[in-house]
N, C-alpha and C positions, 0 to 999 in steps of 0.2 A: 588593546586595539582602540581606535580614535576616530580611524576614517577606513571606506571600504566600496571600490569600484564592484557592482557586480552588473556582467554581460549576459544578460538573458533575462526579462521579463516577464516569463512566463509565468506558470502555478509556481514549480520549486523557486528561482530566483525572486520573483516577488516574495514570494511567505518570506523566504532567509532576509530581504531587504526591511519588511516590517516586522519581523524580530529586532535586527537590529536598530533599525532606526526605534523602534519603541523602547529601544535600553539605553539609549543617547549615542550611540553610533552615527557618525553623516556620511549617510550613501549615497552616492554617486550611481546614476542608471543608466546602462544602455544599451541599447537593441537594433536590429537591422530596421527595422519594424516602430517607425518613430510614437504611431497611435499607440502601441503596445506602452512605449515608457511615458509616455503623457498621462495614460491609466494610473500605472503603476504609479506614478509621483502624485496623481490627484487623490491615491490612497492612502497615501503620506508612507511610503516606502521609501520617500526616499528624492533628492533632485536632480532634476535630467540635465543638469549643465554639467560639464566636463570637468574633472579635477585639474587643480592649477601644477599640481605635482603628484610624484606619487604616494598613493593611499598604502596602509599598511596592509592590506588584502584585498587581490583581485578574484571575485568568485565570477567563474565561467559556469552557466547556464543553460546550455543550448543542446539540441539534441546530438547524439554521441559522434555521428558523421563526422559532426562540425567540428568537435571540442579541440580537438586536437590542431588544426587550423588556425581557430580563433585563440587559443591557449599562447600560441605561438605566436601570434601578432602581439598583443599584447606582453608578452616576455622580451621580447622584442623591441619594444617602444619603452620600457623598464618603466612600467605604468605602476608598480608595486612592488614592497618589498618581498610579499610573499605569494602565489598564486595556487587556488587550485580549483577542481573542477566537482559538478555535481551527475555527473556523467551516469546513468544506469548498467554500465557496462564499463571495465575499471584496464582490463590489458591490454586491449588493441589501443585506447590513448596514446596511454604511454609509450607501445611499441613504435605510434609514428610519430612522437615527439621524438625519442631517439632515432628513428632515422634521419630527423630533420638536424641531428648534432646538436641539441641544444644544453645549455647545461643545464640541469634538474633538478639542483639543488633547494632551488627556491620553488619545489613543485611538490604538490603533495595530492595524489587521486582521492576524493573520497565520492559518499553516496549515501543520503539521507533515504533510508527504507519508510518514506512518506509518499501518499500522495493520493488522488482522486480520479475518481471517473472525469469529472470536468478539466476543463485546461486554461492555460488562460489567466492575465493578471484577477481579472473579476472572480474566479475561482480562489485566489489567494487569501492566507489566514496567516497570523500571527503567531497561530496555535499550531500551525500542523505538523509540527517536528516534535512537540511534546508527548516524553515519555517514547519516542519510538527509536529507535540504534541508528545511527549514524556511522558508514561502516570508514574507518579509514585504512588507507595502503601504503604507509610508507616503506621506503626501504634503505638501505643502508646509504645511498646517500642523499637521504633527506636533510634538510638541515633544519636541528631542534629546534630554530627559534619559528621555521614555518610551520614544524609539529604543534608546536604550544599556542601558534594563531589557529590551526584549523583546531585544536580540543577548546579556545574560548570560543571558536564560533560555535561551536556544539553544545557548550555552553550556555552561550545566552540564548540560543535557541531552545533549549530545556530538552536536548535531545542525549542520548546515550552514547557514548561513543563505543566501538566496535573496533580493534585492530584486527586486520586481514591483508596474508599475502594476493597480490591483484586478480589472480588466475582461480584462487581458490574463492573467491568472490563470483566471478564471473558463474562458475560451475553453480553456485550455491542459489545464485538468483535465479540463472536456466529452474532450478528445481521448483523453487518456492514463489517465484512471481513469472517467468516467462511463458513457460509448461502451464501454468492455470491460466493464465492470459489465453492462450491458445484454446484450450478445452474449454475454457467456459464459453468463447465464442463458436466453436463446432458443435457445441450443443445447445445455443442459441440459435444457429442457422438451421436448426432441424425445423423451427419453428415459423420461418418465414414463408414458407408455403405451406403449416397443415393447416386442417381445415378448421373450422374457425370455432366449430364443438367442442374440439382440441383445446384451442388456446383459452377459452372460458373456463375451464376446469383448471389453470394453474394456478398452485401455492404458493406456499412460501420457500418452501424446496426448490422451485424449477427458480424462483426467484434471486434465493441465495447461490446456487450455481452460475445462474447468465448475470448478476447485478454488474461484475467487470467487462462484461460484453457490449457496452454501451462505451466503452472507451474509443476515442479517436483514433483511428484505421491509419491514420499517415503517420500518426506519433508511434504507433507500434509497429510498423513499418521500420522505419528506423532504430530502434531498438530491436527490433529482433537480427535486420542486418548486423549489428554490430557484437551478437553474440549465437552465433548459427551453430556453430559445432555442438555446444554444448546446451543447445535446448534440442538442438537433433538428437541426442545421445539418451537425453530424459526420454521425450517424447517413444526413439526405438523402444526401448521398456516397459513404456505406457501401451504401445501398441502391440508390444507380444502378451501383455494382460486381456488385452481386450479378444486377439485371436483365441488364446485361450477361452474366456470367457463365454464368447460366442459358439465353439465348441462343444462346451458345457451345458448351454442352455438349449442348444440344437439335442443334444442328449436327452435332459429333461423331456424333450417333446419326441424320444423314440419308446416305440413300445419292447425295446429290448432292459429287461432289469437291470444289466449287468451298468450299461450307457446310462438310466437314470440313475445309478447309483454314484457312479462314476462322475456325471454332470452336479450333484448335490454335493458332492464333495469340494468338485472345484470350484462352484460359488459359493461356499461358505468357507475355503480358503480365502477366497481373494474380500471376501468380507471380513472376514476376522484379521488378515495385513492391513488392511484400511482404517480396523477400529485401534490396532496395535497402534500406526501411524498418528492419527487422529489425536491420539491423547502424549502425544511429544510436540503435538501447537504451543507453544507458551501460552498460559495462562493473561490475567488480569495483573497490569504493569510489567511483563515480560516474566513473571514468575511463572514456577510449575503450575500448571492445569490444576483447579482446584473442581470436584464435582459440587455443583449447585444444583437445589432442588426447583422446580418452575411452581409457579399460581398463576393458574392463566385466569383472566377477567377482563369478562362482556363489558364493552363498552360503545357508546353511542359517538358517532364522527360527528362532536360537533366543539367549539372552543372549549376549552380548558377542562376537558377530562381528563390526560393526561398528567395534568397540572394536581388535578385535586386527587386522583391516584395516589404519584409523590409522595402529598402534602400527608394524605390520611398515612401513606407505609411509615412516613417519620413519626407521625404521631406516635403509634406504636410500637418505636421505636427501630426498627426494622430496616436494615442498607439493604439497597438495591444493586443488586452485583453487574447483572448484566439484564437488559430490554430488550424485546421483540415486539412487534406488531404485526398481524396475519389480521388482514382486510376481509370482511365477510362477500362476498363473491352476490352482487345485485343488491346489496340493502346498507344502509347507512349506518353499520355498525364494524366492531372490531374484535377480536381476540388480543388482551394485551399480557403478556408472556414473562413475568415476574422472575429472574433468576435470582435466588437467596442461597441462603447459607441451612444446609438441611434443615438444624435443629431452629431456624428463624420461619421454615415454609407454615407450621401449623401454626404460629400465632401470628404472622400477616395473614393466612385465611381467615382465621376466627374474627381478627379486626378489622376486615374489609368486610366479610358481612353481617355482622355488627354496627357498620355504616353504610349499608343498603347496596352493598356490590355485589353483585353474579358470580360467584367462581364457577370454573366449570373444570371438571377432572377432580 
């Protein structure tokens, strides 16, 4: 690949644009939205002047509504040799590019499992596709040589690639991104009227649940149109858990033995499914879940604690698997949440206070 039209300058189409344009790829940008690719090109993603001919991949960007539309114009105008799209939602595309008769061969759906609360070329990273699955959907007649351009984009992207029939995609995101999308914002909304006692008291708990609930309401809009059935279908599931649930806990609070007994059973069923679940997350670089041990350490909010944290775990030779930070609630300090490797937790404790750090736990 040499040259590459992509239509959408948003978060995904920008990142894919400064991927490749930072691998020597000349991108070609553009958007309904002209501020949008003026952004985008001042990030060096890429130039907002029109290709003289066609590029060897046209990547469509645009929210799902659209793709299919814009897919088609584009196919149309024979603007690329190869085309496809970054669509969150992979069957209904393709369904109305087939109705529209078009031939498909030069078409490949796929969908980078990337992305952010923020939206937006300014939101855009170079990085954001690294290390994460890139799912593609080709089908029988796809044609190899548009295969082998959508696996180099995935490619210089640093991302994974993923084959999936389209429908079984569709289903899989309902579970794992649409369904928490939803929940994490109906338990954020619990929050916009209590009282204000309430909301001073949240952790890092209430924080790690709502953190996707800050995402753009129009962008999830459309995406959830374009995959209804099958976040309905989750969601029923979810909500015969929770009638149960509430059953259960109305139990706990009757003075009849048999109902508390009853109620404590059911919530430590549906907790012990959640922990079974819980630990089929993929791990660190998409591996099996690895259990790591924490060191948590008091730390003051002020420049480069963080930094000298780090600096001291390397000293003592010590990788840091995974980070947390829990804000101390009215004072100018932190909790910083050290994930290692078991048999590495006791000698980063010993060497952080050895060099004057707080563990706590």
């Amino acid at each position: 690949m040499r040259t590459a039209l992509v239509i959408g300058t948003g978060l995904v189409g920008t990142s894919a644009a400064l991927a490749l344009a930072g691998r020597g790829i000349h991108v070609h940008l553009a958007d309904h939205d002209a501020a949008s690719v003026r952004t985008a090109a001042a990030l060096g993603a890429g130039t907002d002047e029109p290709p003289r001919g066609r590029v060897d991949l046209a990547i469509v960007a645009v929210p799902p509504a659209h793709t299919a539309a814009v897919l088609a114009g584009a196919m149309r105008d024979g603007a690329a040799r190869g085309y496809l799209d970054v669509a969150s939602v992979k069957g209904g595309p393709r369904r109305e590019l087939e109705a529209l008769g078009l031939d498909l061969t030069p078409y490949i759906g796929t969908h980078p499992m990337a992305g952010k609360e923020r939206s937006g070329p300014l939101a855009a990273t170079a990085d954001l596709f690294e290390g994460r699955p890139w799912v593609l959907t080709p089908t029988r007649d796809t044609d190899t040589e548009v295969l082998n351009l959508a696996l180099e984009l995935v490619a210089l992207c640093r991302a994974v690639p993923v084959v999936m029939d389209a429908d079984a995609h569709d289903r899989a995101v309902a579970l794992v991104s649409h369904t928490p999308q939803l929940i994490s914002s109906m338990v954020a909304a619990r929050l916009e009227e209590a009282d204000e006692t309430a909301v001073r008291l949240c952790g890092q708990g209430i924080r790690d649940v709502t953190r996707i609930a800050a995402s753009d309401p129009r962008m999830w809009v459309e995406i959830l149109s374009a995959n209804p059935g099958p976040v309905a279908d989750v969601l029923a599931g979810v909500a015969a858990d929770l009638e149960e649930t509430v059953t259960a806990l109305r139990g706990l609070h009757s003075s009849d033995e048999e109902k508390r007994r009853a109620g404590t059973d059911a919530i430590e069923d549906v907790l012990r499914r959640g922990n079974a679940g819980r630990v089929r997350v993929p791990g660190k670089h998409g591996a099996a879940p690895a259990a790591y041990e924490t060191v948590a350490v008091l730390i003051g909010d002020k420049p480069g604690e963080l930094a000298a944290i780090f600096a001291d775990a390397g000293r003592a030779g010590v990788n840091i698997e995974d980070v947390r930070i829990e804000h101390a609630t009215g004072q100018q300090a932190g909790l910083v949440q050290l994930m290692v490797e078991p048999s590495a937790a006791p000698v980063l404790g010993t060497a952080l206070q050895e060099r004057g750090w707080s563990i706590r736990g």
